[in-house]
TITI-57020 format. One record per residue (C-alpha): z, y, x. Coordinates in steps of 0.25 Angstrom, whole numbers. Layout:
BEGIN
((Z, Y, X))
...
***
This chain:
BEGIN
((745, 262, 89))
((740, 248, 90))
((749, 242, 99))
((760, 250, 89))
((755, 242, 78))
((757, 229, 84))
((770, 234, 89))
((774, 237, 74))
((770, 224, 69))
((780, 217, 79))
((790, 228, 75))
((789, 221, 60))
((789, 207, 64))
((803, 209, 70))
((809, 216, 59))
((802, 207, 47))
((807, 195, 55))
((821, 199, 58))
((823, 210, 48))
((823, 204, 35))
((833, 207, 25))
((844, 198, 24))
((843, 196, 8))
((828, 192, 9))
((829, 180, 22))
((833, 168, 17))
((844, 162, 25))
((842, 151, 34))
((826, 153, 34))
((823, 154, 47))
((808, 145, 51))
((799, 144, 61))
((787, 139, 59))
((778, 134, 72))
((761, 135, 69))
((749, 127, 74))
((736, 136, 70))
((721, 131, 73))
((709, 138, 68))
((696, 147, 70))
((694, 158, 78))
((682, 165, 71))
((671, 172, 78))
((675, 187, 80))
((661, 193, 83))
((648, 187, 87))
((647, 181, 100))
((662, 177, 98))
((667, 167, 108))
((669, 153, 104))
((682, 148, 99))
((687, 134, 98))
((700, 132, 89))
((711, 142, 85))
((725, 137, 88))
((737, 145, 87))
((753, 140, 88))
((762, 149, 79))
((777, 151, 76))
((783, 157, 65))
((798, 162, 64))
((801, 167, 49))
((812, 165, 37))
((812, 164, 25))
((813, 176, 17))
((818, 177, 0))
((824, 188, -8))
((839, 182, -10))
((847, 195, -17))
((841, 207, -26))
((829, 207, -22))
((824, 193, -26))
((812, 192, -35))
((803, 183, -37))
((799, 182, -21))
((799, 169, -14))
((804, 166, 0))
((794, 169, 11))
((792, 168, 25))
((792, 180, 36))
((793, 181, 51))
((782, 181, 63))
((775, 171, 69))
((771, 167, 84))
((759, 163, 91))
((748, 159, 99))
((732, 158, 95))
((722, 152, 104))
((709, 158, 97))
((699, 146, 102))
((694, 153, 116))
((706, 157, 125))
((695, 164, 134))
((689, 173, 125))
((699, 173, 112))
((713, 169, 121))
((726, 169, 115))
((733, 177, 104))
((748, 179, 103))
((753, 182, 89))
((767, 188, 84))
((765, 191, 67))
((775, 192, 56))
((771, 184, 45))
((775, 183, 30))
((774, 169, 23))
((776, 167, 7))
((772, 155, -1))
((759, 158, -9))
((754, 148, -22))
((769, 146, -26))
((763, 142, -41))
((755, 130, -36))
((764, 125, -23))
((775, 132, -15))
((768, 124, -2))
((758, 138, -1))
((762, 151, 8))
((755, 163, 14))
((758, 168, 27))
((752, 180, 32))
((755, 188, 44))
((751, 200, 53))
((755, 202, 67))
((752, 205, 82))
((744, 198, 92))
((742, 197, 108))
((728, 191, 112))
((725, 189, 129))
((711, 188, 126))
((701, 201, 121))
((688, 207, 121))
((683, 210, 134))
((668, 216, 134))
((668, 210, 148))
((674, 196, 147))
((676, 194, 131))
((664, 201, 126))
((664, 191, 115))
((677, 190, 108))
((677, 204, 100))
((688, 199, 92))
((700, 206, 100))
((700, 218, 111))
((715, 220, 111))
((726, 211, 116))
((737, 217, 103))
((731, 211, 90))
((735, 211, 74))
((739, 196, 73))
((736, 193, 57))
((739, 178, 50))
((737, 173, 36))
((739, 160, 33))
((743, 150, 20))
((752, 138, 22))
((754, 126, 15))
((766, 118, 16))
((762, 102, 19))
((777, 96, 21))
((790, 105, 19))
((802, 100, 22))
((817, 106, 24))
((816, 113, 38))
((800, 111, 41))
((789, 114, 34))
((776, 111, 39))
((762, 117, 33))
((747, 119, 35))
((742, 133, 35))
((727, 141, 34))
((724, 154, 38))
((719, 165, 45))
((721, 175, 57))
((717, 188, 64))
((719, 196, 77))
((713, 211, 79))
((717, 222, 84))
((716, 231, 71))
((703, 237, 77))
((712, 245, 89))
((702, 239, 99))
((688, 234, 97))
((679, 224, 97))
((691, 220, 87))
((682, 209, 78))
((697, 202, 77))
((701, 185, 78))
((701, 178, 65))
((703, 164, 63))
((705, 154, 51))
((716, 145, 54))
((727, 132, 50))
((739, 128, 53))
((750, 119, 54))
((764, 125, 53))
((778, 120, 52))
((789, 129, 45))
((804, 126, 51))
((815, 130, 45))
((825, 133, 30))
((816, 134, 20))
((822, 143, 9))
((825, 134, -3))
((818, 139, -16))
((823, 132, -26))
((836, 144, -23))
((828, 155, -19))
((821, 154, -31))
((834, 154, -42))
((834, 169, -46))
((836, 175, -58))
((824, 176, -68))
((825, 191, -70))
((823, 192, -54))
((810, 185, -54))
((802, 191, -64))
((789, 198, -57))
((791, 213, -56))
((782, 225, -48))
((783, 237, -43))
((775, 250, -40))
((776, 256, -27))
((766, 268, -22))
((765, 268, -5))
((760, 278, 5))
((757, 274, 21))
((752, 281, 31))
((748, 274, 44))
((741, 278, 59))
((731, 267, 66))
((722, 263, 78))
((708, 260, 79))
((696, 260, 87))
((681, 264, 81))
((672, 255, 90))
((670, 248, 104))
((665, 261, 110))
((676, 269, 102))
((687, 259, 105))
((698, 269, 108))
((709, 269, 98))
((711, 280, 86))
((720, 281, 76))
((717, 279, 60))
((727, 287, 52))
((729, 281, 35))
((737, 284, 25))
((738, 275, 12))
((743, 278, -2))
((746, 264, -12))
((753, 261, -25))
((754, 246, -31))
((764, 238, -36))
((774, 227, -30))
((775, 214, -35))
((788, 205, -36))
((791, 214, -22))
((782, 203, -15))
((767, 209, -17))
((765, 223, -15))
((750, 228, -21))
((744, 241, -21))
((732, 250, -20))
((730, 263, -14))
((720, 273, -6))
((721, 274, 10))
((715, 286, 19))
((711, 282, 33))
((709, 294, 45))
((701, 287, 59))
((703, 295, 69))
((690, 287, 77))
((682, 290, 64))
((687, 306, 68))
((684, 307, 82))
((670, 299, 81))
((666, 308, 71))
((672, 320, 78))
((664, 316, 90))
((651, 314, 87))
((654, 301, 91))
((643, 290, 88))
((636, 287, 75))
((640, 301, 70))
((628, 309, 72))
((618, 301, 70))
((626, 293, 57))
((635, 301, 51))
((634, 317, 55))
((642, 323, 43))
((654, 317, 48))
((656, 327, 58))
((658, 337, 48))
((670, 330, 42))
((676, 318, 53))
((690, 320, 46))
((683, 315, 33))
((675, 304, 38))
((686, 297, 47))
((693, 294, 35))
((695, 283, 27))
((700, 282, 12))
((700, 271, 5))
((707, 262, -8))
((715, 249, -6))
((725, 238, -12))
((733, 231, -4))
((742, 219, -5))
((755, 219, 1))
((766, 206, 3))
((779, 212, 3))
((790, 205, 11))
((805, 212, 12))
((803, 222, 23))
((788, 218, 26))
((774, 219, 20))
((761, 213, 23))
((750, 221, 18))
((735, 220, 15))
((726, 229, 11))
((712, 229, 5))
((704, 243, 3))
((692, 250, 0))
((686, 262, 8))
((681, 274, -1))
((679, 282, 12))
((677, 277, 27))
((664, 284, 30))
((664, 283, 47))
((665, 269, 45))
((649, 267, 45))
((650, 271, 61))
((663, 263, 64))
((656, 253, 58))
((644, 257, 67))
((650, 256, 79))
((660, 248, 79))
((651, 235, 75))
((642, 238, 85))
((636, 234, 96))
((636, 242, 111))
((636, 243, 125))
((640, 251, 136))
((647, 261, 125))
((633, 263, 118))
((631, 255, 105))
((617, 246, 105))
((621, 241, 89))
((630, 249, 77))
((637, 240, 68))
((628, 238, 54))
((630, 244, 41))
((628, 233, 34))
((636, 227, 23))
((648, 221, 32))
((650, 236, 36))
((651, 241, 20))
((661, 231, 18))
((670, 235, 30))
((667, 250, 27))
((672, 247, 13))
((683, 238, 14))
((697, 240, 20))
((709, 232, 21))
((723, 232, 27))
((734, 221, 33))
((746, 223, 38))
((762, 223, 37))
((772, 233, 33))
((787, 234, 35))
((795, 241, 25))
((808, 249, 26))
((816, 244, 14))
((814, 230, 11))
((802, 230, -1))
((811, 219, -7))
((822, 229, -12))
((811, 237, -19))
((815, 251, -13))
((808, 263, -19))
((804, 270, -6))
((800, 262, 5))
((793, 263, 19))
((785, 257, 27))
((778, 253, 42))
((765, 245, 42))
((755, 240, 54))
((741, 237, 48))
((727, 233, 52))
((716, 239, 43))
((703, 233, 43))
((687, 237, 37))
((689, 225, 29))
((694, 214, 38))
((690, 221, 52))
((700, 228, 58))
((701, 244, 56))
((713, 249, 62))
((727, 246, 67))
((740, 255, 59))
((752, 257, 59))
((759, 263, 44))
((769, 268, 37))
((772, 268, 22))
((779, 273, 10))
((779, 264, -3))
((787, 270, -17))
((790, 258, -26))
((792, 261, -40))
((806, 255, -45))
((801, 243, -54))
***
């Protein structure tokens, strides 16, 4: 399921590259933009080996994409397409190399102020030659598996623009995990700048922009949306084989200017670890938490309230999500376990109770990109959708998913 997810993501990069609607890519807008990256590495996990600085080497092949017929409103052009490239972590022994392959969407951001500012965010696949090894590389608990989730967020501003090349500074961050399909599974995270030069047509605003004033006036829409999706995870270091997480989700919000898509709805959560552990008198359970054994249906679930915040582009969505948990009980012994300390099989620490654990046990949240049937632009009643996801205890990784989605939009 893991490896299908990945596969998934690469599926969408072609088809959001190459598959654009030919009324939203503005002619003659083809770039590509070459990226020099330095930054941090920070430390995963105590112990973590030393690291000097971050430097990555990046390219970027996009276009230009704008509404041009019916469906213009009040949108501005923007940028989509995947990048390249190559990270050196600070320590090729212990950290090595990572190879990354992410679709990215780009829009400009601040447009009341200066029209120099944009947001580039992007979520994709990564290869990295060095992991864990409880023999050789005890001490990076970062990443255990080779196939990683690839995620960049990044703000540019624009320091000289000129007709074919446009060359600008940028600030940001980045993370590679495994989606918590193979543990230890603490995850690389790094604070980073750059320099970046963007070569090729700009679009010309000035034309892009003269549309009639009845077409850019703000308007919304209602939508309802149900998704069902199926995941991977593991439950600890001594538990790490994987097992599936099944979820559905029920939402309803509204879409603004058919660019923002924001919403609220309640989500359910079966872990088929949380089952079998419990069904096993597995460890913890006697001792902690004996009535679960009369129900392990009803304590391997997880139900819980969210919003989320979605950036709608044509065929494509990026999507976050930030939630509450109402019910997660048997997560006091994934917690137990899988923050703790063992050897040879047999654990000599459990993770703490403490406050870090109330938060994660409370907190949820959700990142990911979707690709839609009917481009979202045309407002279509019905539509469907496929998603790959990472969802997270707060920001450490839950599990890995794969989804798919209705959404019912009201006629506006």
């Amino acid at each position: 399921m893991g490896n299908k997810i990945y596969c998934l993501l690469i599926f969408f990069i072609g088809i959001k590259f190459f598959g654009q609607d030919s009324d939203t890519v503005h002619k003659n807008s083809f770039f590509i933009a070459p990226e020099i990256v330095v930054g941090k590495t920070g430390e995963a996990n105590t112990g973590f080996p030393d690291t000097e600085i971050q430097k990555s080497l990046f390219v970027s092949f996009g276009v230009y994409t704008t509404l041009t017929g019916k469906n213009r409103s009040r949108l501005k052009p923007f940028k989509t397409g995947f990048s390249l490239g190559i990270t050196d972590f600070g320590n090729i022994e212990k950290l090595g190399l990572a190879y990354t392959l992410m679709p990215f969407s780009e829009f400009k951001i601040f447009q009341k102020y200066s029209n120099r500012w944009s947001l580039d965010l992007g979520l994709g696949v990564a290869y990295l030659d060095t992991q864990f090894d409880a023999d050789r590389n005890a001490f990076n608990k970062a990443i255990t598996t080779k196939i990683n989730w690839a995620f960049r967020s990044f703000i540019y501003y624009d320091l000289i623009k000129k007709d074919k090349i446009n060359w600008r500074m940028g600030l940001g961050y980045a993370h590679f995990s495994n989606g918590h399909t193979r543990l230890p599974n603490q995850g690389l995270n790094s604070f980073l700048i750059s320099l970046s030069s963007s070569i090729g047509n700009e679009p010309e605003m000035e034309k892009i922009e003269k549309v009639k004033d009845k077409q850019k006036k703000r308007f919304s829409e209602t939508y309802f949306s149900f998704r069902t999706g199926i995941g991977q995870n593991v439950l600890s270091q001594v538990f790490n084989d994987k097992k599936e997480v099944y979820s559905i989700a029920l939402s309803a919000g509204k879409i603004l200017n058919k660019r923002i898509k924001l919403g609220t709805g309640i989500y359910y959560r079966f872990y088929e670890h949380y089952y079998d552990h419990i069904k096993n008198d597995g460890q913890l359970i006697s001792e902690q938490v004996p009535e679960f054994k009369e129900n392990p249906y009803r304590y391997a679930t997880n139900l819980g309230v969210f919003v989320n915040a979605e950036l709608l582009l044509g065929h494509f969505g990026t999507e976050f999500e930030l939630g509450i948990n109402i019910h997660k009980p048997f997560y006091k012994i994934d917690w137990q376990l899988s923050q703790g300390f063992f050897f040879r099989g047999e654990y000599t620490k459990l993770g703490e109770l403490d406050w870090y654990y109330k938060v994660k046990r409370t907190v949820s949240s959700r990142l990911g990109i979707k690709y839609y049937l009917i481009n979202t632009y045309k407002s279509p009643v019905n539509n469907v959708f496929f998603g790959a996801n990472i969802n997270a205890n707060l920001g450490q990784a839950d599990f890995s998913e794969f989804s798919i989605g209705y959404v019912y939009r009201l006629k506006h």
